[in-house]
MARBA-3410 file (N, C-alpha, C, O; in Angstrom, 1 decimal):
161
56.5,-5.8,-3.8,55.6,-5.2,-4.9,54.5,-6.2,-5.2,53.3,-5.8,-5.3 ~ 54.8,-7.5,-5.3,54.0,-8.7,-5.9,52.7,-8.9,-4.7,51.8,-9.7,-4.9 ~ 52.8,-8.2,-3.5,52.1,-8.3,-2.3,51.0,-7.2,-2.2,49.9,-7.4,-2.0 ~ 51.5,-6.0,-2.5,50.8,-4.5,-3.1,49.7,-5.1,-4.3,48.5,-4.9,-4.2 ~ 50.3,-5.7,-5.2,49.4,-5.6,-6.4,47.8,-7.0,-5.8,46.7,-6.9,-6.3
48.2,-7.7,-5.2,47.5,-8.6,-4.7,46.6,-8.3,-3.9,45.5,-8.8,-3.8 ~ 47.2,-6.9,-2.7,46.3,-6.0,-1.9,45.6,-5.6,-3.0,44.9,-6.6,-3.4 ~ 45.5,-5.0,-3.5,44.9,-4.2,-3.9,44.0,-4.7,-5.2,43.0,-4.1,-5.4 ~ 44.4,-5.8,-6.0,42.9,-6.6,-6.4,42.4,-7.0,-5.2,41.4,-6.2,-4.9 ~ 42.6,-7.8,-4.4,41.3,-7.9,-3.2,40.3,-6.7,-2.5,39.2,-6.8,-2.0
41.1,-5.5,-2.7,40.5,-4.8,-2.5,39.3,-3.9,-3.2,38.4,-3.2,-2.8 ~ 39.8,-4.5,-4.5,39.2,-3.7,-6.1,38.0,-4.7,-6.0,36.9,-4.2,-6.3 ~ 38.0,-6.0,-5.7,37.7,-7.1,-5.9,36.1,-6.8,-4.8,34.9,-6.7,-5.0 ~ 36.8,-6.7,-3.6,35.6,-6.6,-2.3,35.2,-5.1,-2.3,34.2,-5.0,-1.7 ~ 35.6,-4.0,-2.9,34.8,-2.8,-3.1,33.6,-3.1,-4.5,32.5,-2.5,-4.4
34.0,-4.0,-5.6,32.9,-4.1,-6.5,31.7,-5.2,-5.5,30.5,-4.9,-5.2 ~ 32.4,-6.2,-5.3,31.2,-6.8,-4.4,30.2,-5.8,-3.8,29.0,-5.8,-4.1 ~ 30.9,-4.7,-2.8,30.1,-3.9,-1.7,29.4,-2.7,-2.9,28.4,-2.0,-2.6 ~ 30.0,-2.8,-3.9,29.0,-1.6,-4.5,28.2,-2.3,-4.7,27.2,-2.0,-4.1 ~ 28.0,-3.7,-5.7,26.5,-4.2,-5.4,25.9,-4.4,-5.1,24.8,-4.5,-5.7
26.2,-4.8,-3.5,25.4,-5.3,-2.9,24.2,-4.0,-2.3,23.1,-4.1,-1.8 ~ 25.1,-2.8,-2.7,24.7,-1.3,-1.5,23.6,-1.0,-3.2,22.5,-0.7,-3.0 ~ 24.1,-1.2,-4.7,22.5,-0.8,-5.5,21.4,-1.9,-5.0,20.2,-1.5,-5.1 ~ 21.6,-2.9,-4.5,19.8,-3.0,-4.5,19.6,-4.3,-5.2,18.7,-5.1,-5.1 ~ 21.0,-4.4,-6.1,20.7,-5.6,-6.8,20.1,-7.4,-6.8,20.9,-8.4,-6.7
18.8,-7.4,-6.8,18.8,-8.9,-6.8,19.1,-9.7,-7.1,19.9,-9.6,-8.1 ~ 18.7,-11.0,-6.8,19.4,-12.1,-7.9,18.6,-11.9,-9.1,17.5,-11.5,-9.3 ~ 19.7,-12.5,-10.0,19.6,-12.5,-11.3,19.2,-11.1,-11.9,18.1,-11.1,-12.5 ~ 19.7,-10.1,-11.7,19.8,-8.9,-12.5,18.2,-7.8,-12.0,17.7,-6.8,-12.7 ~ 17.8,-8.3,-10.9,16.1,-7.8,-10.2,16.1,-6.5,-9.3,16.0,-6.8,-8.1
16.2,-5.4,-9.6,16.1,-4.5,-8.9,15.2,-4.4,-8.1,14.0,-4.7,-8.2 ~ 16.1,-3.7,-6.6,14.8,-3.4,-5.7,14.6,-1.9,-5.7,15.7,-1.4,-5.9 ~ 13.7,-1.2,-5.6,13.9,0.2,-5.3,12.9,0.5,-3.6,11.8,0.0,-3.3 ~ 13.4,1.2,-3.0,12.5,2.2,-1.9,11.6,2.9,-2.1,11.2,3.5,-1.1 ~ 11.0,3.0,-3.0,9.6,4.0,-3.7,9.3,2.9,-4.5,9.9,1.9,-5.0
7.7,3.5,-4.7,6.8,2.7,-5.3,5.8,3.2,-6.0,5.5,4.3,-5.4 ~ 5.0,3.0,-7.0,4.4,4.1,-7.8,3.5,4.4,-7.1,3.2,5.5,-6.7 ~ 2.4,2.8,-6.9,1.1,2.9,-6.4,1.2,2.7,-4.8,0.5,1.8,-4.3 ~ 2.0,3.6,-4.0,2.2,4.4,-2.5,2.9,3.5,-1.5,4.1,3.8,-1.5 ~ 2.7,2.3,-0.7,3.7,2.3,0.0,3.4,0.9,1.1,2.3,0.6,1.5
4.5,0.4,1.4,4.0,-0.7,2.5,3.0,-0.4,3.4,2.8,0.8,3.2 ~ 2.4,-0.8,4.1,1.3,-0.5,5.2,2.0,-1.0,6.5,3.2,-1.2,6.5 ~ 1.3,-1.1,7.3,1.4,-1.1,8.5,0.2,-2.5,8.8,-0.9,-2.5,8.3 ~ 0.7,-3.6,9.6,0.0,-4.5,9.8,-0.3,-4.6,10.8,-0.9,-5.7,11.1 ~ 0.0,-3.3,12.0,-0.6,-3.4,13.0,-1.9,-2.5,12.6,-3.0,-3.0,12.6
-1.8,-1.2,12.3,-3.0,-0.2,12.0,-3.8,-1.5,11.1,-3.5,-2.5,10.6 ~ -5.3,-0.7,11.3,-6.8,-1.2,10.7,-6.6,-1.0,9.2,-6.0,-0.1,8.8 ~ -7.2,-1.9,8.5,-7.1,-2.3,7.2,-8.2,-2.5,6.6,-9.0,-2.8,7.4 ~ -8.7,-2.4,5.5,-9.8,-2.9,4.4,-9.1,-4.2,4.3,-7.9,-4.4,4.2 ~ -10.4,-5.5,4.5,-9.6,-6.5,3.7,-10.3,-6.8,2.6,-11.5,-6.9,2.7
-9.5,-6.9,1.1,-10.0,-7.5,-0.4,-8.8,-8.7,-0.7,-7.6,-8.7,-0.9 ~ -9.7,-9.5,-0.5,-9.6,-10.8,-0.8,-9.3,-11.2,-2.7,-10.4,-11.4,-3.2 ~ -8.2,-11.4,-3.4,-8.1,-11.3,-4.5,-7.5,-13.1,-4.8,-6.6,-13.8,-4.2 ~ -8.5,-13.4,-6.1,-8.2,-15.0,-6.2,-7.3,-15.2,-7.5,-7.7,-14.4,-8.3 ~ -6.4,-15.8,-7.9,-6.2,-16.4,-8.8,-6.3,-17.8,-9.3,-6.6,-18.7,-8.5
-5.8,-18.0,-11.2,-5.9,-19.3,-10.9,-6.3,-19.1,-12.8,-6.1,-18.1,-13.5 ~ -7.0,-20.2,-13.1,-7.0,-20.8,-14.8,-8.3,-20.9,-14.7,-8.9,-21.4,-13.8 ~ -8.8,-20.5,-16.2,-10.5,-21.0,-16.4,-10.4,-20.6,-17.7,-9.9,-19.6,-18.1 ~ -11.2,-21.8,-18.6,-11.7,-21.7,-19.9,-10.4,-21.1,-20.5,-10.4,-19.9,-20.8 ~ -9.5,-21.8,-20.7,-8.0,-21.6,-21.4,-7.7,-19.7,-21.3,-7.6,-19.0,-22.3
-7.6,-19.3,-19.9,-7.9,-18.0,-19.4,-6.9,-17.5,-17.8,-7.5,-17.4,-16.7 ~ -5.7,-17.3,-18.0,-5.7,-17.2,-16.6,-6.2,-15.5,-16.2,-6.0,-14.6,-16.9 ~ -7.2,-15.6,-14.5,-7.3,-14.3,-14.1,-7.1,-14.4,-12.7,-6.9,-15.4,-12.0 ~ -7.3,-12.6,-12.4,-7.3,-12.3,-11.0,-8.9,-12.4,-10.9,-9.5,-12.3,-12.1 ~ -10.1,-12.5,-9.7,-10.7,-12.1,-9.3,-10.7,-11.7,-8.4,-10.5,-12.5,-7.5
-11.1,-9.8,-7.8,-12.1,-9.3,-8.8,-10.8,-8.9,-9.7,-9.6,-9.3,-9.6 ~ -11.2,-8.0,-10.5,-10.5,-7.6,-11.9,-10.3,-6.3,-11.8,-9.2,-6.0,-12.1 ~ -11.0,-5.4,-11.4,-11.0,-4.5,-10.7,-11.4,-3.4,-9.4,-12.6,-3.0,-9.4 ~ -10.5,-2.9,-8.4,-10.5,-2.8,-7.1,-10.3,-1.2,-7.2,-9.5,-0.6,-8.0 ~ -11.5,-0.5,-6.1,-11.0,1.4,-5.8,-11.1,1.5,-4.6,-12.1,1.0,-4.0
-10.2,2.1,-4.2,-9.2,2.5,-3.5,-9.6,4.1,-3.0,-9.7,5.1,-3.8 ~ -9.7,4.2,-1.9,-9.6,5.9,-1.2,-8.4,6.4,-0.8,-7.9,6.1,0.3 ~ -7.8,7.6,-2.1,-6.5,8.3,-1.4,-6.5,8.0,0.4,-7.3,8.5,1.2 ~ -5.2,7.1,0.8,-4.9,7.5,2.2,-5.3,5.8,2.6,-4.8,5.5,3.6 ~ -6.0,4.8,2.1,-6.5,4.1,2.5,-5.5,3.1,2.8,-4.4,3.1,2.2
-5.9,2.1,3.8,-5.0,0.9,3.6,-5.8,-0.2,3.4,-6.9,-0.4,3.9 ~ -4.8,-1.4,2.3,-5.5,-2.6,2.5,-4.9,-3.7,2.4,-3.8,-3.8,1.9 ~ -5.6,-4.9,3.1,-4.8,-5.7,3.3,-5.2,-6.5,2.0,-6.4,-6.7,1.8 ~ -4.5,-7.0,1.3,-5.0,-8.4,0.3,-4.8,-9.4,0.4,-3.6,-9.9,0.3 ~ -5.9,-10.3,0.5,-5.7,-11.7,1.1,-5.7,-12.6,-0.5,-6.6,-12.6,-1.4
-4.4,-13.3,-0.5,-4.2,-13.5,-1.8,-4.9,-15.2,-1.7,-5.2,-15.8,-0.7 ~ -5.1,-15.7,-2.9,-5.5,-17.1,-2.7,-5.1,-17.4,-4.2,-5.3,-16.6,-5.1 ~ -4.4,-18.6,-4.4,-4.0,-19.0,-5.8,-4.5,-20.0,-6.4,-3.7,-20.7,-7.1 ~ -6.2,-20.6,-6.2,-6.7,-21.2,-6.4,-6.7,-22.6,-8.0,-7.6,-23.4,-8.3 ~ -5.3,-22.1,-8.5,-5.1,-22.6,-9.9,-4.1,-23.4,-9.8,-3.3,-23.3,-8.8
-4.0,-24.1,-10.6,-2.7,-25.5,-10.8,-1.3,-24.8,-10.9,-0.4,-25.5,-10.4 ~ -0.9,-23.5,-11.7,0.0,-23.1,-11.5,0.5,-22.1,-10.7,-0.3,-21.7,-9.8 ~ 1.6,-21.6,-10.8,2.3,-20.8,-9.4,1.5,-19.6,-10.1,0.9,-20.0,-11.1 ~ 1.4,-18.2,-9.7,1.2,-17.2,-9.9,1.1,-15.9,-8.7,1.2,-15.9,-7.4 ~ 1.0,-14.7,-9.6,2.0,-13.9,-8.7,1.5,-12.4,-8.8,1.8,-11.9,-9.9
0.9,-11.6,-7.9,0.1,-10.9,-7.7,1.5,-9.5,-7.5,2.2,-9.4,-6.5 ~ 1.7,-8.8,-8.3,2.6,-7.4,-8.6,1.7,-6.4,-9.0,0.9,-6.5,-9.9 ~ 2.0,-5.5,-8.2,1.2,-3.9,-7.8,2.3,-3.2,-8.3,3.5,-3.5,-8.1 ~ 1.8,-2.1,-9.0,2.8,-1.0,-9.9,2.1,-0.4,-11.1,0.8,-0.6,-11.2 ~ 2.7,0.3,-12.0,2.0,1.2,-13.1,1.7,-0.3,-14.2,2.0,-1.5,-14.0
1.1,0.4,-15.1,1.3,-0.9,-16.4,2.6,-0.8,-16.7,3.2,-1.8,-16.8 ~ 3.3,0.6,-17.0,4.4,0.7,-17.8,5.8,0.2,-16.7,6.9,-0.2,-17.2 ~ 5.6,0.2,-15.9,6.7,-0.6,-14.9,6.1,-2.3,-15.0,6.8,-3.3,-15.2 ~ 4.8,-2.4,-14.9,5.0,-4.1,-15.1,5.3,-4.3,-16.3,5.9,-5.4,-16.4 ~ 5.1,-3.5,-17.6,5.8,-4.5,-18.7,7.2,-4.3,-18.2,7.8,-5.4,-18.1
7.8,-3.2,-17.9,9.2,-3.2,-18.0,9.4,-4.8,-17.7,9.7,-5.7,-18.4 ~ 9.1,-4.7,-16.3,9.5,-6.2,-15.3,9.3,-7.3,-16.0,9.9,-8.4,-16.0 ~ 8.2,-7.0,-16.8,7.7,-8.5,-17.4,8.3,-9.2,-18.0,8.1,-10.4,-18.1 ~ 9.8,-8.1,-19.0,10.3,-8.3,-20.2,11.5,-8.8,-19.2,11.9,-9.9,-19.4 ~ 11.9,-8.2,-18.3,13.0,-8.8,-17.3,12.8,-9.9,-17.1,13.6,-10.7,-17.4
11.6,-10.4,-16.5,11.6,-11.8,-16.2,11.4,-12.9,-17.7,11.9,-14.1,-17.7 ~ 10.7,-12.5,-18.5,11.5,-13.5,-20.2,12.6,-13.5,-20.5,12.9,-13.6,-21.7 ~ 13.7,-13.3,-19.3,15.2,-13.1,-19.5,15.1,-14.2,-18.1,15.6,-15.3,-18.4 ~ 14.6,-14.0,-17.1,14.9,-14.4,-16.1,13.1,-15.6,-15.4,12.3,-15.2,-14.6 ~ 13.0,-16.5,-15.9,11.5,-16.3,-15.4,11.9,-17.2,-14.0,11.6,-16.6,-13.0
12.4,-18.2,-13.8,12.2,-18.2,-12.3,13.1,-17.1,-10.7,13.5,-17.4,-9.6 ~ 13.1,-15.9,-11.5,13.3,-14.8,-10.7,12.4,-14.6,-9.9,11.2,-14.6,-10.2 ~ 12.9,-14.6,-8.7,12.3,-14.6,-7.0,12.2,-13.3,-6.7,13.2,-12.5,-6.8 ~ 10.5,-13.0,-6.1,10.5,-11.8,-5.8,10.6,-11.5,-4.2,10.2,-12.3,-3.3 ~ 11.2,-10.4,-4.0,11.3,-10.2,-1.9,10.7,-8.8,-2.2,11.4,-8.0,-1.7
10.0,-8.4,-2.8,9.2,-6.7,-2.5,7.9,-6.6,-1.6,7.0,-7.4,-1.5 ~ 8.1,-5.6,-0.9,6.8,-5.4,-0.4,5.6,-5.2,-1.2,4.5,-4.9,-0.6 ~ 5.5,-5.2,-2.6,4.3,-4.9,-3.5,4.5,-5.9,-4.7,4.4,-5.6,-5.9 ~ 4.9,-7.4,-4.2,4.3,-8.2,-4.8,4.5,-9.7,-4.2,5.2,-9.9,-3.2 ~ 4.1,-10.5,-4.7,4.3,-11.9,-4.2,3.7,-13.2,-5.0,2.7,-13.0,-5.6
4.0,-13.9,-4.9,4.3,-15.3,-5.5,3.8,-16.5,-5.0,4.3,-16.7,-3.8 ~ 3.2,-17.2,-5.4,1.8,-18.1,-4.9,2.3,-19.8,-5.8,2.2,-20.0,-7.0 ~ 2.6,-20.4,-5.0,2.4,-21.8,-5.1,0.9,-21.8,-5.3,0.0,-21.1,-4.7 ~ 0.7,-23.0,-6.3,-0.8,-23.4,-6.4,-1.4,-24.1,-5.0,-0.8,-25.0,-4.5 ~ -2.7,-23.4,-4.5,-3.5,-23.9,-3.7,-3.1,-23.4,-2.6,-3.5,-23.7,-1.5
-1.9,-22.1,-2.7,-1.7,-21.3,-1.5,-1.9,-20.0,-1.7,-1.9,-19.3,-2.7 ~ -2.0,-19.5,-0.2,-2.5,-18.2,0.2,-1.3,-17.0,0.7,-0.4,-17.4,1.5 ~ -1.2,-15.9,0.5,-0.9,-14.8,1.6,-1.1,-13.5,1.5,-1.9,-13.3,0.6 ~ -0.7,-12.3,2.3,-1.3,-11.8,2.5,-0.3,-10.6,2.5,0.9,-10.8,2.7 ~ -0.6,-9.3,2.2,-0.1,-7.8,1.7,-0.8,-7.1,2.0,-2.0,-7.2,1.7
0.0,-6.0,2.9,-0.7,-4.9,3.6,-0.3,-3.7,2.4,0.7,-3.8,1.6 ~ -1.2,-2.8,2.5,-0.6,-1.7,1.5,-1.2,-0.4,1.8,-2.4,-0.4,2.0 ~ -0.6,0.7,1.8,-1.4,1.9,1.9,-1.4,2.6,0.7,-0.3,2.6,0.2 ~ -2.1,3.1,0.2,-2.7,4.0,-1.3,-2.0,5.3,-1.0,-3.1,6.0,-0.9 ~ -1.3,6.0,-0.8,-0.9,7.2,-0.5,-1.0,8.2,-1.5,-1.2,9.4,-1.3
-0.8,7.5,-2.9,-0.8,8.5,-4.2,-2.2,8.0,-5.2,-2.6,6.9,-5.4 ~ -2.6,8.7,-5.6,-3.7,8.9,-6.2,-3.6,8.4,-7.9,-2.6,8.6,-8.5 ~ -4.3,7.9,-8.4,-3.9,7.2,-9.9,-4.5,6.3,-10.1,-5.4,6.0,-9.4 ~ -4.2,5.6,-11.2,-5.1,4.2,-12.0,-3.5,3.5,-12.0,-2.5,4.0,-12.5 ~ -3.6,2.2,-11.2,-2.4,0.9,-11.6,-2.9,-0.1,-11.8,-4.0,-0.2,-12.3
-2.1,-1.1,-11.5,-2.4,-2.3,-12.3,-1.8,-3.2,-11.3,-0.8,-2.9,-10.6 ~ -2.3,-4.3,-11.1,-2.0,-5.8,-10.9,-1.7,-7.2,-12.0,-2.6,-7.4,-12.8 ~ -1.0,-7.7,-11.9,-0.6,-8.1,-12.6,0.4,-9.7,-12.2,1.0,-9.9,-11.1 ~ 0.2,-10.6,-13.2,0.7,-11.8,-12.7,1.9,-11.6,-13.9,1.4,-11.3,-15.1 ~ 3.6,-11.7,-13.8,4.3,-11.3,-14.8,5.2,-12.5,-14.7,6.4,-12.3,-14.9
4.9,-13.5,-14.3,5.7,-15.1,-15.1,5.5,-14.9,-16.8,4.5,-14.5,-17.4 ~ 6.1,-15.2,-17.0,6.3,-15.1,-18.6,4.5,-16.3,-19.0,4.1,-17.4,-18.6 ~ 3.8,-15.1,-20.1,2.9,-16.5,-20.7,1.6,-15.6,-20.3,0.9,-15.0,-21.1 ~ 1.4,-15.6,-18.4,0.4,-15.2,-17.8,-0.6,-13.8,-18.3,-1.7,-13.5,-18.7 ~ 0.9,-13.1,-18.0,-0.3,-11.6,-18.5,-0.8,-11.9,-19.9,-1.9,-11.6,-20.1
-0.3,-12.4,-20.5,-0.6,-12.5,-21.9,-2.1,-12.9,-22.2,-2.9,-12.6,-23.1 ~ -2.0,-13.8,-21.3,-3.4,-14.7,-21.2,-4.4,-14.1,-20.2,-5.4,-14.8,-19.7 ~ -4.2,-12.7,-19.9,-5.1,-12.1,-19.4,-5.2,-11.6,-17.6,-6.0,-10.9,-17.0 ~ -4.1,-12.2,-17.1,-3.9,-12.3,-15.9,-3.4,-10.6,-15.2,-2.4,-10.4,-14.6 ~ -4.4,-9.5,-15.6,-4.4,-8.2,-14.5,-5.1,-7.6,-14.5,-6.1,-7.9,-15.2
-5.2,-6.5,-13.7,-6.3,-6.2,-13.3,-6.0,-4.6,-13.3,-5.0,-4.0,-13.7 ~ -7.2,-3.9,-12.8,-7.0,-2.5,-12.8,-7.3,-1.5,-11.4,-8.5,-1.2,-11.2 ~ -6.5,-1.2,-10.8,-6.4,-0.5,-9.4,-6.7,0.8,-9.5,-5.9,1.4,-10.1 ~ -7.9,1.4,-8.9,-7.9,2.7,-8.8,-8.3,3.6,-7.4,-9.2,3.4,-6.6 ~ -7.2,4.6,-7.5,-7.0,5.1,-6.1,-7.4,6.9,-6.4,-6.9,7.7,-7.2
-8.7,7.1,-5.5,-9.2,8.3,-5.5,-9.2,9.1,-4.5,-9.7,10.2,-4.7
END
């Protein structure tokens, strides 16, 4: 009997493991999902627009340049990120109302590591690069969501026609 009950927590035990691992769950409490508001990974072999977007700190101000980017329903582009500023910062594509959600997650969690195809995270004085296709039509937002940043002005406004 004392063998059964031992089965069967390991088993209780490695089915909760496998359920989380199968939601999506990141570290530290970071959801991934398969959809995306503002349309969809790209393709880095197919041809690309490239918009080169900088960050970084000026005049007690952090921003993105440019500030605002449009976009043609169907388009792809590649964004060549540059973090031109002393601190890390972190270029997240999505609605506004999904980046505050996130933003409030990460003042719970701020050195939460992102692995999404629609955002990424910039050591100071480095660069990379995000392919993306526009597939849905709308006004989003970019956005640096380290706790502090957006506050101080760090997003921008995406619009896809």
């Amino acid at each position: 009997m004392k063998h059964v009950t031992i089965s069967l927590i390991a088993l209780a035990a490695v089915t909760s493991i496998s359920a989380i691992a199968w939601a999506g769950e990141g570290p530290k409490g970071h959801s991934h999902d398969d959809s995306f508001s503002a349309g969809e990974p790209g393709d880095p072999k197919k041809p690309a627009r490239i918009v080169q977007v900088t960050m970084g700190e000026m005049d007690q101000k952090m921003m993105f340049m440019p500030m605002k980017i449009d976009v043609k329903k169907g388009e792809q582009i590649k964004f060549v990120l540059r973090n031109n500023g002393e601190l890390e910062h972190e270029f997240v594509l999505a609605t506004t109302a999904e980046n505050l959600k996130h933003a409030e997650a990460m003042k719970k969690n701020p050195d939460m590591e992102h692995d999404d195809p629609n955002a990424k995270r910039l050591a100071p004085k480095k660069t990379a690069e995000m392919v993306w296709k526009f597939s849905k039509p709308g006004e989003f937002e970019f956005a640096c969501l380290i706790p502090g940043h957006r506050e101080s002005g760090m997003t921008g406004t995406l619009t896809v026609k």
